[in-house]
PQR file with spaces between the fields and no chain letter, atoms N, CA, C, O and H, PARSE charges and radii, in Angstrom:
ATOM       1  N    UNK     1     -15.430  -13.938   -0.268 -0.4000 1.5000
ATOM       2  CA   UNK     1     -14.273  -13.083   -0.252 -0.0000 2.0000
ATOM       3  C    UNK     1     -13.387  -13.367    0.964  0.5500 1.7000
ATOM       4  O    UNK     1     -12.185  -13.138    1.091 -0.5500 1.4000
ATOM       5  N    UNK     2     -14.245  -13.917    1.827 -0.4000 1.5000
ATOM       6  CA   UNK     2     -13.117  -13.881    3.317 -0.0000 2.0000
ATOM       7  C    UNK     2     -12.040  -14.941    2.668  0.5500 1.7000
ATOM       8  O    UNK     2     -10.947  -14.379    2.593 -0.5500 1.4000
ATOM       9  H    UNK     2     -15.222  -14.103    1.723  0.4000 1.0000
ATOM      10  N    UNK     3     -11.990  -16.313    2.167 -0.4000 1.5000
ATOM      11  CA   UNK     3     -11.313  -17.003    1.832 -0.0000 2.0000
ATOM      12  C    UNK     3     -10.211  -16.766    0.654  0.5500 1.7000
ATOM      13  O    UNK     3      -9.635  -17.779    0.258 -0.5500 1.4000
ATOM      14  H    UNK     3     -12.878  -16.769    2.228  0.4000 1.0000
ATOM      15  N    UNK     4      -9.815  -15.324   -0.033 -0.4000 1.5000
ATOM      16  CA   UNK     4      -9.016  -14.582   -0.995 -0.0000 2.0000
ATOM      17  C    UNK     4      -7.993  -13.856   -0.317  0.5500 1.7000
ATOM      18  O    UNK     4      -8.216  -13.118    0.643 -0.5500 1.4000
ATOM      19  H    UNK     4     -10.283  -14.501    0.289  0.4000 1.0000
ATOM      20  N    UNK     5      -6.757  -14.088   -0.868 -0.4000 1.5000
ATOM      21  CA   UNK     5      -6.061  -13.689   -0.702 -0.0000 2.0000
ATOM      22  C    UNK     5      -5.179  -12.605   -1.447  0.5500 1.7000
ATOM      23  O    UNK     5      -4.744  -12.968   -2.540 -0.5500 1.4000
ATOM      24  H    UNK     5      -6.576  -14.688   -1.647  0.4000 1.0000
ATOM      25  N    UNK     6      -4.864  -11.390   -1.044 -0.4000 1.5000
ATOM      26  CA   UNK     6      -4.382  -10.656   -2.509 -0.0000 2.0000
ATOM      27  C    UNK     6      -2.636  -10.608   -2.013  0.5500 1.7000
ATOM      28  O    UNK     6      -2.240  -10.922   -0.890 -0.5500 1.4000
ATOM      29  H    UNK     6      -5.217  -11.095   -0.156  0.4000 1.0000
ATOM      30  N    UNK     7      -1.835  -10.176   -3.059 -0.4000 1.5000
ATOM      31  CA   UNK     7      -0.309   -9.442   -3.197 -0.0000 2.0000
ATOM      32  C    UNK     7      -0.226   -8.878   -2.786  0.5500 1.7000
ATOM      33  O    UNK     7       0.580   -8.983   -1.862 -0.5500 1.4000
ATOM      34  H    UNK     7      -2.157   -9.921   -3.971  0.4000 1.0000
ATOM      35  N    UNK     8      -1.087   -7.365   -3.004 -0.4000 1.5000
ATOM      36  CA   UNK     8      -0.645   -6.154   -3.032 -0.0000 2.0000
ATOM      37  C    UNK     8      -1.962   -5.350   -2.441  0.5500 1.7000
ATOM      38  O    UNK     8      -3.091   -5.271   -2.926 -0.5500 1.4000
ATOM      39  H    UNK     8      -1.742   -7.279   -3.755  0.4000 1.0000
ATOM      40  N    UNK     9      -1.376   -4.722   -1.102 -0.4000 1.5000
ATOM      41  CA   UNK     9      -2.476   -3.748   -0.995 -0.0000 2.0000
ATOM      42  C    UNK     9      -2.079   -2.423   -1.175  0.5500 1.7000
ATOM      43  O    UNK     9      -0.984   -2.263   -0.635 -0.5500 1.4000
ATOM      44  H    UNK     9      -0.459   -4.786   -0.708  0.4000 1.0000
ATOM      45  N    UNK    10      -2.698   -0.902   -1.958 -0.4000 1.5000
ATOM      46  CA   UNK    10      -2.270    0.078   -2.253 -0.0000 2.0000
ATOM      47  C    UNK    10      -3.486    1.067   -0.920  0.5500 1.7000
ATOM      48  O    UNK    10      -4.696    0.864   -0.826 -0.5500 1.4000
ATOM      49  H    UNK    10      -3.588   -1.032   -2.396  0.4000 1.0000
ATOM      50  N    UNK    11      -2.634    2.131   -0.032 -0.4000 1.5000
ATOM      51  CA   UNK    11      -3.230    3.086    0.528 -0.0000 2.0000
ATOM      52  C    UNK    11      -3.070    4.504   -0.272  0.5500 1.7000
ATOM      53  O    UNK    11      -1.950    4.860   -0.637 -0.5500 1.4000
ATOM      54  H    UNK    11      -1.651    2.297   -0.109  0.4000 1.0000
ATOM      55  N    UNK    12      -4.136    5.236   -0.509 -0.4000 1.5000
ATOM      56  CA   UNK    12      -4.256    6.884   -0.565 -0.0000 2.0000
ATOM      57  C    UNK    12      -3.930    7.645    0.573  0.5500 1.7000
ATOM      58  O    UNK    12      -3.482    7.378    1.689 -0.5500 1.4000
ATOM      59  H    UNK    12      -5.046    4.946   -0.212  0.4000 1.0000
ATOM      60  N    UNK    13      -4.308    8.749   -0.065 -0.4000 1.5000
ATOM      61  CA   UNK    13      -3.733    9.917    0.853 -0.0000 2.0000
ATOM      62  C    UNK    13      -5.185   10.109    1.891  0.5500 1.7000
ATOM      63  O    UNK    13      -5.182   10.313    3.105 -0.5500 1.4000
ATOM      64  H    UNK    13      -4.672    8.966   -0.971  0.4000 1.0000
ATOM      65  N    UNK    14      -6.233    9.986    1.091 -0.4000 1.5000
ATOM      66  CA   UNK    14      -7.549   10.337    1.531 -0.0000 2.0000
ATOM      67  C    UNK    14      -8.149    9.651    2.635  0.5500 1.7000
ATOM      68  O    UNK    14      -9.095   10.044    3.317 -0.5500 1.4000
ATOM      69  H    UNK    14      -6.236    9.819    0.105  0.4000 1.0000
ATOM      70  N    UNK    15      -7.375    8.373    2.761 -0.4000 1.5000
ATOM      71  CA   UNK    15      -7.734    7.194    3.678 -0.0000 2.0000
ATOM      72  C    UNK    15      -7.047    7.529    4.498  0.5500 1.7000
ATOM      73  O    UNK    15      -5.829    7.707    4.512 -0.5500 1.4000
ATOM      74  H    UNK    15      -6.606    8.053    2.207  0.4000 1.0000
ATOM      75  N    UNK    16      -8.316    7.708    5.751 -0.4000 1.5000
ATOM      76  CA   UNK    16      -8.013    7.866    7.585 -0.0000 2.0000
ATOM      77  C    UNK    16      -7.243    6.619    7.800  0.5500 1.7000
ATOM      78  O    UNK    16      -7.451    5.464    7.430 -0.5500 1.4000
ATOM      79  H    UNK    16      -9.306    7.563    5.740  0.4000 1.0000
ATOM      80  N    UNK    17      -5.620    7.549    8.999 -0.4000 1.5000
ATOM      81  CA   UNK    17      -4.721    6.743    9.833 -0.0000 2.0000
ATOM      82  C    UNK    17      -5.320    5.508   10.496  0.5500 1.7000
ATOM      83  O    UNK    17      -5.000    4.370   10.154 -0.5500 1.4000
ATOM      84  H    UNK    17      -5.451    8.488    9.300  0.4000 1.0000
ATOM      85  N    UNK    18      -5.980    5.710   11.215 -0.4000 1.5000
ATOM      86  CA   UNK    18      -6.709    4.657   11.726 -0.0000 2.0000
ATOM      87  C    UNK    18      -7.514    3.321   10.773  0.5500 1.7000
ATOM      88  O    UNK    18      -7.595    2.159   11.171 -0.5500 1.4000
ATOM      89  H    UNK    18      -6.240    6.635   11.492  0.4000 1.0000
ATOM      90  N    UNK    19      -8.002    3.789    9.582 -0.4000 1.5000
ATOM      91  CA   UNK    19      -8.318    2.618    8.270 -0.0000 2.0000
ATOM      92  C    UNK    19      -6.863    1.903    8.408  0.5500 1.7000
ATOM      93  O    UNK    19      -6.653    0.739    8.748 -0.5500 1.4000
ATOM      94  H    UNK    19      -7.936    4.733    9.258  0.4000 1.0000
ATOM      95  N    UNK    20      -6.047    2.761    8.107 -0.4000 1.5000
ATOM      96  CA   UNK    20      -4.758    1.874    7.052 -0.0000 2.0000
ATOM      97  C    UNK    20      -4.419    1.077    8.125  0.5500 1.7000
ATOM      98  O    UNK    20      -4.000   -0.026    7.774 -0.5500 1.4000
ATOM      99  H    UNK    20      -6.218    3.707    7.831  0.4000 1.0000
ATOM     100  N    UNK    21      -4.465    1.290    9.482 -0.4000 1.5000
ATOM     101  CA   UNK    21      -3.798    0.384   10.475 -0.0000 2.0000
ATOM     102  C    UNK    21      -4.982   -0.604   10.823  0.5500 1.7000
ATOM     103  O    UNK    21      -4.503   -1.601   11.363 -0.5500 1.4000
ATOM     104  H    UNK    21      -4.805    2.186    9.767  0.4000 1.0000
ATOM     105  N    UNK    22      -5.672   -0.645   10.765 -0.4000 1.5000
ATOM     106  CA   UNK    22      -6.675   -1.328   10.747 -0.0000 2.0000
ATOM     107  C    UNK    22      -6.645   -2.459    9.785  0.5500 1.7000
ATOM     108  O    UNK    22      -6.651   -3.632   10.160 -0.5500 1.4000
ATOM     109  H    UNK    22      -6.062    0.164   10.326  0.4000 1.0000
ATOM     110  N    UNK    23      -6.609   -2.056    8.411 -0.4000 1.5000
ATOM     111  CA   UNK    23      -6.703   -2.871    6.926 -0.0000 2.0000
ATOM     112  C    UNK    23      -5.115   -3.777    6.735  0.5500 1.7000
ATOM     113  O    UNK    23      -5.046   -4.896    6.228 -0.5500 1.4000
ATOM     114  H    UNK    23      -6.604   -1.104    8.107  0.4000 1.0000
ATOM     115  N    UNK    24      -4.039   -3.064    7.218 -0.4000 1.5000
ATOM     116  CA   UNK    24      -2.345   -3.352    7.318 -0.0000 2.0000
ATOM     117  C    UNK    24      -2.636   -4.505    7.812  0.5500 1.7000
ATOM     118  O    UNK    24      -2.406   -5.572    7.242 -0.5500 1.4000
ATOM     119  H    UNK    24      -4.095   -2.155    7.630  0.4000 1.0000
ATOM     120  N    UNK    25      -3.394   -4.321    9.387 -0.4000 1.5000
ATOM     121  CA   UNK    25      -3.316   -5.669    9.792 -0.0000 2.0000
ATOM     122  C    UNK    25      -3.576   -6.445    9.497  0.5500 1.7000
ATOM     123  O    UNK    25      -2.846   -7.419    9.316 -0.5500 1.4000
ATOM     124  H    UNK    25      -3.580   -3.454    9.850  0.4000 1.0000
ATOM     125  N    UNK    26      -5.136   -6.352    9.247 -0.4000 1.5000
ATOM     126  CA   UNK    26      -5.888   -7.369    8.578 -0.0000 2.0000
ATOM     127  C    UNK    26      -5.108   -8.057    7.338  0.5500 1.7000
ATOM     128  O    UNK    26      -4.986   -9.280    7.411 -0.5500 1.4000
ATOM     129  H    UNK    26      -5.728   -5.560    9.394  0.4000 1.0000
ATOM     130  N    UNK    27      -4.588   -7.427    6.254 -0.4000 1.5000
ATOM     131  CA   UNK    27      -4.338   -8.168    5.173 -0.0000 2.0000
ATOM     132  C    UNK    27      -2.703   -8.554    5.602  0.5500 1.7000
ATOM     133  O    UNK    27      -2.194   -9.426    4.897 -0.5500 1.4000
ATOM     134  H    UNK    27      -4.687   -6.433    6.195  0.4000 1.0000
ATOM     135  N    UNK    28      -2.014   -8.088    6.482 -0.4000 1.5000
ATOM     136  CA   UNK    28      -0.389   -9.152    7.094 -0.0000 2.0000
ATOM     137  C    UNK    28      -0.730  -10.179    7.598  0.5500 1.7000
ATOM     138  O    UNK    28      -0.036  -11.187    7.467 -0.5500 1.4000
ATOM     139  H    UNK    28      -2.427   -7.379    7.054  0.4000 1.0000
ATOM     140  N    UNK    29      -2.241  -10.185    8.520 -0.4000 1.5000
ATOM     141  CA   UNK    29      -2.457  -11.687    9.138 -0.0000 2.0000
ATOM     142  C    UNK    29      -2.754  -12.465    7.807  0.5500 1.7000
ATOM     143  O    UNK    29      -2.839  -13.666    8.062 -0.5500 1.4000
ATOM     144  H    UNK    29      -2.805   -9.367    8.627  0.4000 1.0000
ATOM     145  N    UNK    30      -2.937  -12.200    6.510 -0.4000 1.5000
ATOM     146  CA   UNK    30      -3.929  -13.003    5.454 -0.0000 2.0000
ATOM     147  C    UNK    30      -2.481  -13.308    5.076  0.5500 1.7000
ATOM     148  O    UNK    30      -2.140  -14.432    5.446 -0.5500 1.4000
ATOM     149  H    UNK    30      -2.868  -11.224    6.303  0.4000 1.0000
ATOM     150  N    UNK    31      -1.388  -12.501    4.336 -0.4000 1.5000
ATOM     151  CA   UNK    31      -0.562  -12.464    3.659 -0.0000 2.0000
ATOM     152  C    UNK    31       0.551  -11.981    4.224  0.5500 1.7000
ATOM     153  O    UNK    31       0.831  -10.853    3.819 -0.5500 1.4000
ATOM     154  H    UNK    31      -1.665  -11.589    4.035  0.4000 1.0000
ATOM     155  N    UNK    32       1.352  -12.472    5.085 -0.4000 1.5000
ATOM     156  CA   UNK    32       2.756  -11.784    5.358 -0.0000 2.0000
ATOM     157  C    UNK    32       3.559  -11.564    4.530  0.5500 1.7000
ATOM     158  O    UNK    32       4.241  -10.606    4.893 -0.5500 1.4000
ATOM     159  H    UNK    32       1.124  -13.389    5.414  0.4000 1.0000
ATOM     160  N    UNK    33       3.837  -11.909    3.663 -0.4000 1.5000
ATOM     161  CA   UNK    33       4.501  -11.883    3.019 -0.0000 2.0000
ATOM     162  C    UNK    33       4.411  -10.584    1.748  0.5500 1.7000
ATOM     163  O    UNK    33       5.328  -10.041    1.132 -0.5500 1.4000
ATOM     164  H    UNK    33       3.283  -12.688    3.368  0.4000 1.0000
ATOM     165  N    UNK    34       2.670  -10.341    1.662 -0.4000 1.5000
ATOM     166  CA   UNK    34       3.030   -9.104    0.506 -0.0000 2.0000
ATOM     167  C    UNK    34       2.838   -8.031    0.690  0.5500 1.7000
ATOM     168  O    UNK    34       2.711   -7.781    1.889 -0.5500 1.4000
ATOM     169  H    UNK    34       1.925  -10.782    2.163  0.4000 1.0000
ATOM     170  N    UNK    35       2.723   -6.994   -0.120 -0.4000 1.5000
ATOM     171  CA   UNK    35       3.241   -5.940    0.356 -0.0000 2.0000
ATOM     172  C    UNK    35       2.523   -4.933    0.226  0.5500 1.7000
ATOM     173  O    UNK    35       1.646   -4.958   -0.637 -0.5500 1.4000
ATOM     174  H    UNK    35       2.826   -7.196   -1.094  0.4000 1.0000
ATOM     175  N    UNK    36       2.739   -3.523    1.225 -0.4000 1.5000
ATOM     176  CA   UNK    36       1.444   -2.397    1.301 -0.0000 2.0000
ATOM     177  C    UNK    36       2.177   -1.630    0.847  0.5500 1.7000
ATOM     178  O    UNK    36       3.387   -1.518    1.043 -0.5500 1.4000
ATOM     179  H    UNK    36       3.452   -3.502    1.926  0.4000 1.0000
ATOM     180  N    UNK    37       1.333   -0.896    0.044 -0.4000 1.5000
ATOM     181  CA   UNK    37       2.324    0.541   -0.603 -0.0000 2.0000
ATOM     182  C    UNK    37       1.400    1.624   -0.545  0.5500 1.7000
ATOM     183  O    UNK    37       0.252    1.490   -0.968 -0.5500 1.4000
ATOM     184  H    UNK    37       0.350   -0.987   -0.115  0.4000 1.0000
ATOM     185  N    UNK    38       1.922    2.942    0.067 -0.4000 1.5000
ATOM     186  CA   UNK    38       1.428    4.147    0.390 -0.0000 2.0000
ATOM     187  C    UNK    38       1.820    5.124   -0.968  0.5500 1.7000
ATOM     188  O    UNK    38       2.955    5.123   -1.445 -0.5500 1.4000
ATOM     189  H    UNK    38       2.855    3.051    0.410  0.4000 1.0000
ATOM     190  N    UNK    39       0.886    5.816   -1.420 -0.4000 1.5000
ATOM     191  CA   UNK    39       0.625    6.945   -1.875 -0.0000 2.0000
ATOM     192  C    UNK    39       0.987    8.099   -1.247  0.5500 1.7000
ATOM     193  O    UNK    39      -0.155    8.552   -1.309 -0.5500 1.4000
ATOM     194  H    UNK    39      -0.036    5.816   -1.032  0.4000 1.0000
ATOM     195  N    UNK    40       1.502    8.837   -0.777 -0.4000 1.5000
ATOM     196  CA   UNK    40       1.877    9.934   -0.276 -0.0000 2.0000
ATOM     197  C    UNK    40       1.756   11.107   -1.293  0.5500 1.7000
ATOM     198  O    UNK    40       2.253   10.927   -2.405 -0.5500 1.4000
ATOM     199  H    UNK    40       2.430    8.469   -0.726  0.4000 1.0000
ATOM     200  N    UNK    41       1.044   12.483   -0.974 -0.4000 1.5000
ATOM     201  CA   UNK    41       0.156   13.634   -1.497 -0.0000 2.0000
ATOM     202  C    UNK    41       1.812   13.984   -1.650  0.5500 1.7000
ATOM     203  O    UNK    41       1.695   14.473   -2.773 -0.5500 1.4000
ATOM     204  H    UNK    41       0.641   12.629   -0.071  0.4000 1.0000
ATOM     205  N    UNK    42       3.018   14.082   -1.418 -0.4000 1.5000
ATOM     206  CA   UNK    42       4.092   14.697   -1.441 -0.0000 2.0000
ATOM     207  C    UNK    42       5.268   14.255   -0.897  0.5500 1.7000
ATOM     208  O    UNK    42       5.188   13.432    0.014 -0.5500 1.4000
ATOM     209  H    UNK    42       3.113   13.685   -0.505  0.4000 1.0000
ATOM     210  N    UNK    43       6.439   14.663   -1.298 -0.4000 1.5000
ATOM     211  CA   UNK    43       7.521   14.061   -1.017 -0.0000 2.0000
ATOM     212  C    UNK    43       7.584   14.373    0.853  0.5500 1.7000
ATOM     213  O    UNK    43       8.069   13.461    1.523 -0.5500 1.4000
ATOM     214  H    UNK    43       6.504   15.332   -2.039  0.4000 1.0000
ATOM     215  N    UNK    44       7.261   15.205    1.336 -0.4000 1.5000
ATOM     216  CA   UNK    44       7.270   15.370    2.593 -0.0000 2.0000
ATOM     217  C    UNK    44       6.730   14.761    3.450  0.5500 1.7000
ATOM     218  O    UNK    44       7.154   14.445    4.561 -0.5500 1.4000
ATOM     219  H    UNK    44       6.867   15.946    0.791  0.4000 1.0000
ATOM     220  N    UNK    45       5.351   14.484    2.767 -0.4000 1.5000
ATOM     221  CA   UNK    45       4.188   13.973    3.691 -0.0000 2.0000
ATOM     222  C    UNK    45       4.581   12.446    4.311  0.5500 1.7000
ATOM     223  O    UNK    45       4.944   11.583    3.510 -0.5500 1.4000
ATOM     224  H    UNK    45       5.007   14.741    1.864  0.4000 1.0000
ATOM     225  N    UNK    46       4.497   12.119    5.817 -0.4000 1.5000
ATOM     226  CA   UNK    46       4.852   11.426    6.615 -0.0000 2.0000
ATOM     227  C    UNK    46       3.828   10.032    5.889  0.5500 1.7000
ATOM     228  O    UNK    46       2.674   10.180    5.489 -0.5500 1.4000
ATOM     229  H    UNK    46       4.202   12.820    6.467  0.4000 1.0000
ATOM     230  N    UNK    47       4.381    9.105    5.873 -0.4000 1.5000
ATOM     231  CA   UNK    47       3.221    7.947    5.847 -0.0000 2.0000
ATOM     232  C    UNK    47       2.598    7.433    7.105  0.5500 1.7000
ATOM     233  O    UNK    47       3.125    7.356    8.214 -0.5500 1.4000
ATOM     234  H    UNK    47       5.318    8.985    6.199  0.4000 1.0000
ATOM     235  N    UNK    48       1.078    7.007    6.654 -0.4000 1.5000
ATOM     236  CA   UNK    48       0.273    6.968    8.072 -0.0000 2.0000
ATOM     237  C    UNK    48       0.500    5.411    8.820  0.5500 1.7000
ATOM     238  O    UNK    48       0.284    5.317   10.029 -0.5500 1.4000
ATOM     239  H    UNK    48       0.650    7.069    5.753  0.4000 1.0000
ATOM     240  N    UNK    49       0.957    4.174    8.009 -0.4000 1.5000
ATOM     241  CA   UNK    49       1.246    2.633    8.658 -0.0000 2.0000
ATOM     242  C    UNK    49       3.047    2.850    8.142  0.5500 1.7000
ATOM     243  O    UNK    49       3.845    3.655    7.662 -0.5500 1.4000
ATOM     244  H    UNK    49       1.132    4.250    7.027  0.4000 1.0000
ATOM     245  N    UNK    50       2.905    1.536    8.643 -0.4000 1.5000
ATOM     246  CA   UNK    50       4.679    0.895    7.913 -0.0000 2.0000
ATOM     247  C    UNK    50       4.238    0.257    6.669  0.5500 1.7000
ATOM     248  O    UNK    50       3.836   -0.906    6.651 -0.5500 1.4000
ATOM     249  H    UNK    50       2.257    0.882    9.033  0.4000 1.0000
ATOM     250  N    UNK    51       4.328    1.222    5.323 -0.4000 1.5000
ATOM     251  CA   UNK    51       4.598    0.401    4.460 -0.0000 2.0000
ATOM     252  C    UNK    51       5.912   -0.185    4.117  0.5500 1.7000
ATOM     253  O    UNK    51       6.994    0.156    4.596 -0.5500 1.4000
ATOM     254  H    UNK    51       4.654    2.167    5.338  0.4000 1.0000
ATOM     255  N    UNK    52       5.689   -1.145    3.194 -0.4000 1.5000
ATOM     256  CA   UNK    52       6.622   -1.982    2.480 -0.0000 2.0000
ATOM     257  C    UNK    52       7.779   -0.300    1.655  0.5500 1.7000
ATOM     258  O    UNK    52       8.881    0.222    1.825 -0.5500 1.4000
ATOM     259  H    UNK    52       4.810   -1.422    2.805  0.4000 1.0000
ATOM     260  N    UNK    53       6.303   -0.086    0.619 -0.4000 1.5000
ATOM     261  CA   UNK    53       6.798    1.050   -0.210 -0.0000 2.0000
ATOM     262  C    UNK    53       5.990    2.194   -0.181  0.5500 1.7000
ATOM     263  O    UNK    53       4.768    2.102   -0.067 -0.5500 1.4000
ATOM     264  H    UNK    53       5.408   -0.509    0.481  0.4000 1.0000
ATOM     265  N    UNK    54       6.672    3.441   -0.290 -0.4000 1.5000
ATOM     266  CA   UNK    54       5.802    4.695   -0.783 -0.0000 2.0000
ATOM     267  C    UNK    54       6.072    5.033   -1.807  0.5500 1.7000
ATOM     268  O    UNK    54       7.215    4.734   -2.153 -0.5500 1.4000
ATOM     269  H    UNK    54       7.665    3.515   -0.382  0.4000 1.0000
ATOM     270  N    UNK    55       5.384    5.652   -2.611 -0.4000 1.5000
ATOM     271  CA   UNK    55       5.395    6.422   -3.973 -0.0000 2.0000
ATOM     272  C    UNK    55       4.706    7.629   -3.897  0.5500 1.7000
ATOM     273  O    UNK    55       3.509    7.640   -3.608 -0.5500 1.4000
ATOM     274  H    UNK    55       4.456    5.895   -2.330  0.4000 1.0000
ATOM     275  N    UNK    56       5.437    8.818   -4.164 -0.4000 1.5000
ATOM     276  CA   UNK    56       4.242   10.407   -4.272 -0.0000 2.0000
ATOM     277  C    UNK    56       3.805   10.048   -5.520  0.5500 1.7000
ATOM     278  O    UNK    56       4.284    9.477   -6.500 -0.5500 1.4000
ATOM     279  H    UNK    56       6.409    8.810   -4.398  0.4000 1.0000
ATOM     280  N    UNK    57       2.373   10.726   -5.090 -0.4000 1.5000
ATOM     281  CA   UNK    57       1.627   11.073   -5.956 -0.0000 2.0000
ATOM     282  C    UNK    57       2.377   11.724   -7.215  0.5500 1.7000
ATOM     283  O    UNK    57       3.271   12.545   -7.012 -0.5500 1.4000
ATOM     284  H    UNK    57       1.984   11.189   -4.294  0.4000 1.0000
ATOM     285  N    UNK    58       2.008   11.353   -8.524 -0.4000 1.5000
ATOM     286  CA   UNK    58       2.257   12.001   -9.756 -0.0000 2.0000
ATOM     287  C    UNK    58       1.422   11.531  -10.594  0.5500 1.7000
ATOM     288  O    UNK    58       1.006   10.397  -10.356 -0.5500 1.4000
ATOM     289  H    UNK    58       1.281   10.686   -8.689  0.4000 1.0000
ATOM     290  N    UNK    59       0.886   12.287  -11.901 -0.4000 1.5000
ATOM     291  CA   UNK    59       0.424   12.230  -12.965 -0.0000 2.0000
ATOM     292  C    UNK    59       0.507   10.848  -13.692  0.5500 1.7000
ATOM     293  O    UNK    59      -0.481   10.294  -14.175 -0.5500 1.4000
ATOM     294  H    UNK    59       1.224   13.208  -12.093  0.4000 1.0000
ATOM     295  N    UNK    60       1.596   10.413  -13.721 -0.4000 1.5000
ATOM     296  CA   UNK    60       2.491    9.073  -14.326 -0.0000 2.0000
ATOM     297  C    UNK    60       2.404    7.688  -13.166  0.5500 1.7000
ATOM     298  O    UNK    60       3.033    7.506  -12.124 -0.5500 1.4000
ATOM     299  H    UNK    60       2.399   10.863  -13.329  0.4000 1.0000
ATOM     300  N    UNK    61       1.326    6.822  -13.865 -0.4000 1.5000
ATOM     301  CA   UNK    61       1.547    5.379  -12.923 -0.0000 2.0000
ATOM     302  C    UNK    61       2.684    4.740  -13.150  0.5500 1.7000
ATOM     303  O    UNK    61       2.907    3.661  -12.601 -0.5500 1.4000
ATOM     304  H    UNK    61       0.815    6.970  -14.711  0.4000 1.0000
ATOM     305  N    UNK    62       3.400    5.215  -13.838 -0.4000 1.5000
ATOM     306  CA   UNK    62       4.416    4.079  -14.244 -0.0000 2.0000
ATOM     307  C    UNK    62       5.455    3.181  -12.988  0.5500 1.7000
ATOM     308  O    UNK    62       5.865    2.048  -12.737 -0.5500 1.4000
ATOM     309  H    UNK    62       3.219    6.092  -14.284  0.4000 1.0000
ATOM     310  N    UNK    63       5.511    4.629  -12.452 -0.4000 1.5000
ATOM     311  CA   UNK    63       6.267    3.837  -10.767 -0.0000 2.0000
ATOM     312  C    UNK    63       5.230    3.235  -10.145  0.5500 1.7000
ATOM     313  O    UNK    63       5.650    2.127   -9.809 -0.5500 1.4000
ATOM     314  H    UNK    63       5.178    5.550  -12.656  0.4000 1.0000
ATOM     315  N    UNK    64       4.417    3.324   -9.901 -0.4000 1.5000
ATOM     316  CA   UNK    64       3.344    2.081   -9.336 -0.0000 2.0000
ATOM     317  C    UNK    64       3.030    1.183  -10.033  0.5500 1.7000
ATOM     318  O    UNK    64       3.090    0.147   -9.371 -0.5500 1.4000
ATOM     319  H    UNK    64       4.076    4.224  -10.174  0.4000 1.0000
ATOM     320  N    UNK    65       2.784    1.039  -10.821 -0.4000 1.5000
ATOM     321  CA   UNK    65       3.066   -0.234  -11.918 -0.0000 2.0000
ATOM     322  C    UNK    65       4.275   -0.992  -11.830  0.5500 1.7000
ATOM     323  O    UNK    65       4.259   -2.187  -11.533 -0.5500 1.4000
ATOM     324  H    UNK    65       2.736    1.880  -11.359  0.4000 1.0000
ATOM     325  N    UNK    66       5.276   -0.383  -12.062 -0.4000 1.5000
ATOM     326  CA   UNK    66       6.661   -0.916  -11.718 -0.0000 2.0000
ATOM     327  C    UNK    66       6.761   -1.700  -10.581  0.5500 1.7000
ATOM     328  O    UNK    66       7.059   -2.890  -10.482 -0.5500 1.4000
ATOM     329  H    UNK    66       5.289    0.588  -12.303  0.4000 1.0000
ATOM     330  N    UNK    67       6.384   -0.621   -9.467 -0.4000 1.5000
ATOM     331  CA   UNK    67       6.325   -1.543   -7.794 -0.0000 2.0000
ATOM     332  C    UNK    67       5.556   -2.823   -7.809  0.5500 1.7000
ATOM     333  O    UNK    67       6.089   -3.812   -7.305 -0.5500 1.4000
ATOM     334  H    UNK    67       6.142    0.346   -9.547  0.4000 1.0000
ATOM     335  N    UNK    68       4.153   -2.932   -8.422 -0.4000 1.5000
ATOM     336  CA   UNK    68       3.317   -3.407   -8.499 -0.0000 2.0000
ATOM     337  C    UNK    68       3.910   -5.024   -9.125  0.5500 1.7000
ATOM     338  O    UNK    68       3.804   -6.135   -8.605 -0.5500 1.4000
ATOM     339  H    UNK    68       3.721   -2.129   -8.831  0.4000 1.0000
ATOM     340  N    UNK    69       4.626   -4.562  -10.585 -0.4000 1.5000
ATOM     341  CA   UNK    69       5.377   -5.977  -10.424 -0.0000 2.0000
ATOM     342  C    UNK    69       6.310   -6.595  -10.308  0.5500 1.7000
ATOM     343  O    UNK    69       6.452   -7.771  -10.641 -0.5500 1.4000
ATOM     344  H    UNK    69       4.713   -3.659  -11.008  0.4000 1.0000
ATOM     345  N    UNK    70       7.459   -5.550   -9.579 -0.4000 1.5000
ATOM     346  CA   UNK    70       8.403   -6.601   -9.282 -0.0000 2.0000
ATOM     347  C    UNK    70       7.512   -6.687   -7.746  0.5500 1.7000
ATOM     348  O    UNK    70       7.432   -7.915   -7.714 -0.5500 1.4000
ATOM     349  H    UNK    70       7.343   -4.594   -9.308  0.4000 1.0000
ATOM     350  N    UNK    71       7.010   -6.369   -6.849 -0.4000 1.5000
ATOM     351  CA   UNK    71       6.702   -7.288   -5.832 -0.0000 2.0000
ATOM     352  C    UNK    71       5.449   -8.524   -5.885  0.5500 1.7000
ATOM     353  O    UNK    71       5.631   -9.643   -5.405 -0.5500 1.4000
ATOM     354  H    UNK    71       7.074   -5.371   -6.874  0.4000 1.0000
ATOM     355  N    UNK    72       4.713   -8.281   -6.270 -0.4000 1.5000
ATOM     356  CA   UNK    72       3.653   -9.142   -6.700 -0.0000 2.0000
ATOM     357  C    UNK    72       3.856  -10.364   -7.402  0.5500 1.7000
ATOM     358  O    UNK    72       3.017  -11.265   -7.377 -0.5500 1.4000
ATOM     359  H    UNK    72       4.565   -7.372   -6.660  0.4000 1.0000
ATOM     360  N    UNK    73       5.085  -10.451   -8.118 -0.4000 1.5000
ATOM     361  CA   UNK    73       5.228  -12.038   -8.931 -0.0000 2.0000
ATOM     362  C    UNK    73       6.771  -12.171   -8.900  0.5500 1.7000
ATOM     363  O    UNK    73       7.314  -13.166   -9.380 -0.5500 1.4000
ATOM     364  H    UNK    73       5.766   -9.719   -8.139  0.4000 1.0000
C-alpha cells in the first residue's frame, strides 16, 4: 500500500482535527495535485484542514459524487 496513490481523499465530521492534518499531509506529499474534501455536520460548522472542497452533510450523495468526478478524472 505505501507505493498507491489515490485522487481523492474524503474527511467526516467524526474524525479528530489533529487526524485530518495529519492524513492532509501525508496524502499532498503522495499527491499534490488531488483533492481533500470535508464533510461538514452543517452549513455552519467550521472545517478542521484546508480542504480543496466541503459538502454538508445530507441524505443525498449526489453532490459528493458529483465532486468526486469532476475532480478525480
Amino acid at each position: 500500500m505505501q507505493n498507491q496513490s489515490f485522487d481523492v481523499i474524503i474527511f467526516g465530521s467524526t474524525l479528530p482535527r489533529d487526524t485530518c492534518w495529519t492524513l492532509a499531509g501525508v496524502f499532498r506529499n503522495r499527491n499534490p495535485r488531488g483533492t481533500i474534501i470535508e464533510i461538514l455536520p452543517s452549513p455552519w460548522a467550521a472545517p478542521k484542514n484546508n480542504p480543496d472542497v466541503t459538502i454538508v452533510s445530507c441524505d443525498d450523495p449526489k453532490e459528493l459524487v458529483s465532486v468526486i468526478r469532476q475532480r478525480a478524472f
